[in-house]
N, C-alpha and C positions, 0 to 999 in steps of 0.2 A: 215253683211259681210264687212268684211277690203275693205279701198282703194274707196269705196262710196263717195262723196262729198254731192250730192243733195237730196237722198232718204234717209230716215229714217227708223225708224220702223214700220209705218205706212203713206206710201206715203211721196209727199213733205210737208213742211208746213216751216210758218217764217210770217213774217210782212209783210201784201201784199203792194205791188206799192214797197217795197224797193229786191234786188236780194236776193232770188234767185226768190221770190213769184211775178215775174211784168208779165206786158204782151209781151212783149218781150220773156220770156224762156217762157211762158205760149204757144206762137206761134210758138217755136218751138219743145216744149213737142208734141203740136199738130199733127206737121208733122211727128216728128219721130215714136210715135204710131205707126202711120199711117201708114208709112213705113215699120215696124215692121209687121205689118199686112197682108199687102200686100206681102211679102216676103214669108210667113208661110199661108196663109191661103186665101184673095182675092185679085181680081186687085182694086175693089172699097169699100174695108174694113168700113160695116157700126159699127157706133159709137156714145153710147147712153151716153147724157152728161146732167148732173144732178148737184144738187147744192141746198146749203140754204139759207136762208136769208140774210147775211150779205150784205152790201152794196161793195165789192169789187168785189163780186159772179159777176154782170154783165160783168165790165172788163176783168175778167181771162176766164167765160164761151164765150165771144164775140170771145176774144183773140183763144183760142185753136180750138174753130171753126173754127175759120180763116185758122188756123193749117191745120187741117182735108181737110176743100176745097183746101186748097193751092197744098195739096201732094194727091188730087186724093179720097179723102175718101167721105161718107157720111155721114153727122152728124143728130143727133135726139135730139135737146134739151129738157128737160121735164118740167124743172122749179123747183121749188124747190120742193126735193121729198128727202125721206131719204135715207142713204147710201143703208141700205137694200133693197130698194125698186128701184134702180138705178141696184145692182147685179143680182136682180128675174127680171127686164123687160129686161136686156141685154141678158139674158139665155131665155127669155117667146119670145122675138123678134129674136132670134135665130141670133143676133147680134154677132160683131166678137169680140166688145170692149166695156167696159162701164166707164165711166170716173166719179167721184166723185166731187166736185168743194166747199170743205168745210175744216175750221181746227175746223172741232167735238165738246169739248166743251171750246177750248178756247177764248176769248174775241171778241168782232166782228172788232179789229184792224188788227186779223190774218186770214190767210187762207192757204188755203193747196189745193193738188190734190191727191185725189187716182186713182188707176187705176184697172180694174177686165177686167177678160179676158173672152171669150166664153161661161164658164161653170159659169161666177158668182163668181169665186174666184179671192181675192187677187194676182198680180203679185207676183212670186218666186225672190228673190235676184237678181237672176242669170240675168235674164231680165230686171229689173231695172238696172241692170248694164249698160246692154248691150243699154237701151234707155240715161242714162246719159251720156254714151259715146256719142252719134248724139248728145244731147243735149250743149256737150261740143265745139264737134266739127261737124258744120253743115254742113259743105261740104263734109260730105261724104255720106250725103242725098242726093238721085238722085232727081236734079228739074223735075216738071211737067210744062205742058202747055198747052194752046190748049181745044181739047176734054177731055184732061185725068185732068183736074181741077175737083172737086168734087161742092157738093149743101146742103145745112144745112135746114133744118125747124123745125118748133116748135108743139110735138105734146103733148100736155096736157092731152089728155083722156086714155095716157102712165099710169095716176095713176090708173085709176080707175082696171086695171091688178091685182096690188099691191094690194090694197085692199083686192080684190075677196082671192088671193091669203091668205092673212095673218089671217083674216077672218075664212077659211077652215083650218089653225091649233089648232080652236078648235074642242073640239071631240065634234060631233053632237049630244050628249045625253046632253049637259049642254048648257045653255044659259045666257046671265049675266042678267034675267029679276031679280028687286027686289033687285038689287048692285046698292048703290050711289056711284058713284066714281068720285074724284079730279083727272082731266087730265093736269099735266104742260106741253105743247109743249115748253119749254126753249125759246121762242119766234122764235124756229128752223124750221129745215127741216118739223119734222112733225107737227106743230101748228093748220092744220087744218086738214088735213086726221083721226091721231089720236085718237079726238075727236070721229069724224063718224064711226070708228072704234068700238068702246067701245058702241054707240048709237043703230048702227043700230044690234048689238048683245042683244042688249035689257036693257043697265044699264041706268039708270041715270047720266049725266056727268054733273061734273063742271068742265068749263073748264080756266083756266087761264093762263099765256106766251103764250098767241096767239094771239096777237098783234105787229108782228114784223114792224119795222119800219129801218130795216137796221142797226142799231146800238146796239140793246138792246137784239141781242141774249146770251143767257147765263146770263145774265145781272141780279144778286142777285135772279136766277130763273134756275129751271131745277136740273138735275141729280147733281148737283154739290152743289145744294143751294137748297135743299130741306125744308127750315125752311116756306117757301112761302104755300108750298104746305102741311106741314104738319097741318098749322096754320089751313087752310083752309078746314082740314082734321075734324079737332076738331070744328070749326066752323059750318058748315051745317053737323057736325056726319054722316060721309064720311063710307065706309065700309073699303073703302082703296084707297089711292093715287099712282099714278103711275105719276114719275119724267124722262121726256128722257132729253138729249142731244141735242147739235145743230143740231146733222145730225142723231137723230135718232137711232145709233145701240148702245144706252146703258141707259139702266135705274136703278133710285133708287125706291123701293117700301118704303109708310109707312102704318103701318098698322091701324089699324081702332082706337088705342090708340093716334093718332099721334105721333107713335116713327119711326124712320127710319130703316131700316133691312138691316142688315151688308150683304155686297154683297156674301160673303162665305155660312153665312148663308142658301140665296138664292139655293146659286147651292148646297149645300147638302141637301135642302128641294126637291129641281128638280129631282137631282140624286134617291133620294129614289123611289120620283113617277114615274120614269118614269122605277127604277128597278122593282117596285110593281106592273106596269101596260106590263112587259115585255116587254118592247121598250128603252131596254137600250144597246143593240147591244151584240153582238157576244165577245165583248172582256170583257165584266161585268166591263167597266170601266169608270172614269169620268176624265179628261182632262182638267188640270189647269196650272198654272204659280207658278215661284217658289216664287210669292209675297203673294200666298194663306196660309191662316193662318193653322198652323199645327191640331190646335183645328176641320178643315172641314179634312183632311185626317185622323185624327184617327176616326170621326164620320162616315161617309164614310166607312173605313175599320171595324167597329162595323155594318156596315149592310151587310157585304159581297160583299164590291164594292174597287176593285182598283185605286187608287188615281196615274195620273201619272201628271209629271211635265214640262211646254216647258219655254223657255224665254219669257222675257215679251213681248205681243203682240199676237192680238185673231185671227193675220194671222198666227201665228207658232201654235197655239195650232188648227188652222182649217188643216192645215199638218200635224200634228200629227195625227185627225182625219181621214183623208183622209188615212195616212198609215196605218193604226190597224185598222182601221172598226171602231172605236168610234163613237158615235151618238149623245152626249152631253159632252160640257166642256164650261168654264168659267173663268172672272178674276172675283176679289173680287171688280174692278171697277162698275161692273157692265154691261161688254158682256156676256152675256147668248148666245150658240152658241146648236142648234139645229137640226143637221147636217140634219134630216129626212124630215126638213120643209124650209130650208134657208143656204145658202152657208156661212152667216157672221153671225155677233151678230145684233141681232132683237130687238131693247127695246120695242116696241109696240107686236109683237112676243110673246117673255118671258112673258110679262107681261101677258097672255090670259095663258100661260101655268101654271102659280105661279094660277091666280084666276081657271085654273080647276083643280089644285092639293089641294086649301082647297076645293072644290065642292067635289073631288074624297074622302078626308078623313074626310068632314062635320066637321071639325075644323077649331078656328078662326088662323090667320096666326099668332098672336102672341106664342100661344099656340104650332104651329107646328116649329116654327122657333126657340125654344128654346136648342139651340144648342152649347154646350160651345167652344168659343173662348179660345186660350191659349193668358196667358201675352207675349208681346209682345214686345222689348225694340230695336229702332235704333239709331244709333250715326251717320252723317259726317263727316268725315274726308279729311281738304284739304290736299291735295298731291301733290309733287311737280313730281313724275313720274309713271307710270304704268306699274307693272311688274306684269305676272301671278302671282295669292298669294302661289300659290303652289311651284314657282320658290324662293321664302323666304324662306331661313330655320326656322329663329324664329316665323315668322307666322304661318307656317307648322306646328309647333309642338305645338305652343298657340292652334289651332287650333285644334287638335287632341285631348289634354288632357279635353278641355272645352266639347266636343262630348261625352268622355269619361265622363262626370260630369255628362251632361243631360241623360246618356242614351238611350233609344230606345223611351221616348217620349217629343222628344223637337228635335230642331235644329238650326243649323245655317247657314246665308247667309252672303256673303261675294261680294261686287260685285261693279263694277267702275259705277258712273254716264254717264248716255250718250252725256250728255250735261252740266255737268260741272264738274270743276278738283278736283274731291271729291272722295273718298272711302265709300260705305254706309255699314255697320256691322249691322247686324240684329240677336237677339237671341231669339227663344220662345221655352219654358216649362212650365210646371204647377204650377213650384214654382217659383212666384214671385219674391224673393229676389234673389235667385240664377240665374235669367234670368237676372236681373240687374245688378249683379257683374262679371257673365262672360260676360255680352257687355262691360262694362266701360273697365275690364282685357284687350281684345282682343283690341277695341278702343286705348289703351293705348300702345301695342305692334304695330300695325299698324302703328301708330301719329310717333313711335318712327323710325319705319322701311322704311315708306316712306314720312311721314311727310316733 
């Protein structure tokens, strides 16, 4: 949404202690919630606030609290617990707010805040807007005083909900007795839940990033850096590794070869099972991003499944969800999104779902996930302005005729960085060289048109 400053595509996020990520906007993010809440829904808006590992988590989680008491609210900190598990306790605690206090899988020098409302879901644009605005300008928060200050505490046994919860997504005919499995908690949110997770379902874990020490989340480990985990895989002859994220709602799988499983792959092995197992919803369809490779939507529409597409972020495609009745969709990052079990992407989740769809077709995951990717080829391009590509006439028409080249199996994407002054062109078809020459073509018209 145009005209944003602070919110992104997923919550705040930046380099914490420098603006916008300090405790400063951190205490007044706090209030305005709050605020927000109080206007719509209570006078004393309780508010569950969550967070990973990283070492700045205490500052900004101390910080927003402060928030919350300051403007009348209640807060409920949990400690470090995954995104997912921060959205199911603010919906399980019939909470007004649940707050997030993580930047996912980037370095542990950043951090971020999301925000989920009532139901567990991501805030809509429109309301992020409408919280940056108090956030920008604080006076037109009404002060509190007195009686109407609020009270924060700390409840830890907030996870063991979570648990029960994620647990109960697998179907109770399968159990994981007689799975070795390599658990990476990225030295994140989930490093130790996780584990017990995977345990008390009956597998064998090894567990490894679960030793957070504030600094070393994500840290050549987790969803991002899966070579830790796969080693590890092949080392104690693992049946399969499961890699999350700092905060938990995204994981890499590798499989019992130590090769790692292309995130696309995943969701069309998902898709299938959960169309085979009839719990694929009322719209026969799967819900992805236009970053998903073309190779999962024609596999997908070979088994009689609709492939549709939202922008990137697994808050638009859980609205997408939310409008059509959809019940699973996914990026090729690695949010698996569950709609029947979890309001967000679940890496601990998915992963229970991936190990009972080989249970469901007694296949090893290598074998099931053999799903062809198309070639793939993207260019940046710096630019020096940003015009719709469709407002170009020469791109228009580069554009149209390279469509015309690929036919009806291949495409292309067209689209501005969000964060930096780039143009990214993207082309995939089946053939190879022709994928290659209409990217460099179009790159070259573009370079030429806004370069």
């Amino acid at each position: 949404m145009s005209g944003r400053k602070l919110f992104g595509t997923d919550g705040m996020r930046g380099r914490a202690n420098t603006y916008p990520m300090t405790g400063e906007v951190a205490f007044v993010l706090g209030r305005a919630v709050t605020s927000y809440f109080q206007r719509n829904f209570s006078k004393k808006p309780l508010i569950i606030i969550g967070k990973d590992t990283r070492l700045s988590c205490y500052m900004l989680e101390q910080a927003f609290s402060a928030g919350v008491c300051s403007q009348g609210g209640r807060a409920i900190l949990t400690g470090p617990l995954p995104t997912p598990g921060v959205a199911f306790v603010t919906q399980s605690m019939r909470a007004d707010a649940g707050v997030m206090i993580s930047a996912s899988h980037n370095s542990f020098e950043d951090n971020g805040i999301k925000i989920f409302d009532r139901t567990g879901h991501k805030l809509p644009d429109e309301i992020e807007l409408e919280l940056e605005n108090m956030v920008l300008n604080p006076s037109v928060i009404q002060v509190r005083s007195g009686d109407q200050l609020g009270n924060a505490k700390r409840l830890d046994e907030v996870i063991g909900r979570y648990i029960v919860h994620t647990k109960a997504a697998l179907s109770p005919q399968y159990s994981l007795e007689g799975l070795r499995i390599v658990v990476d908690g990225a030295n994140g949110a989930g490093y130790k839940l996780a584990p017990q997770v995977f345990e008390e379902l009956g597998a064998e874990v090894i567990s490894i990033g679960n030793t957070p020490n504030g600094t070393n989340i994500n840290l050549a480990c987790g969803a991002l850096h899966p070579q830790l985990c796969a080693d590890a895989v092949k080392k104690y002859r693992a049946d399969l590794g499961v890699c999350l994220d700092g905060d938990g709602d995204r994981l890499t799988i590798v499989d019992g070869n130590g090769d790692v499983i292309h995130g696309d792959k995943l969701i069309g092995l998902c898709g299938k099972f959960l169309k085979d197992n009839q719990e694929i919803g009322p719209t026969n369809e799967v819900v992805g991003t236009v970053m998903s490779n073309f190779g999962l939507e024609y596999y997908l529409q070979q088994h009689g499944l609709k492939f549709s597409r939202t922008q990137v972020g697994d808050r638009y495609i859980v609205e997408h969800m939310r409008q059509t009745g959809a019940l699973f969709g996914g990026e090729p990052s690695g949010h698996l999104i569950f709609k029947k079990y979890s309001t967000t992407g679940d890496g601990i989740l998915a992963a229970l779902k991936v190990i009972e769809s080989i249970k469901f077709y007694d296949m090893d995951l290598a074998d099931l996930t053999k799903i062809e990717m198309f070639p793939q080829k993207m260019e940046n391009i710096l630019v020096q302005k940003r015009v719709p590509f469709e407002d170009v006439p020469e791109i228009k028409k580069a554009m149209k005729d390279a469509e015309a080249k690929l036919g009806k199996e291949g495409r292309i994407l067209l689209r501005y960085s969000g964060t930096e002054a780039l143009a990214r062109v993207m082309v995939e078809g089946r053939d190879t060289q022709l994928v290659s020459n209409l990217c460099s073509e179009l790159a070259q018209v573009v370079t030429k048109a806004l370069g």
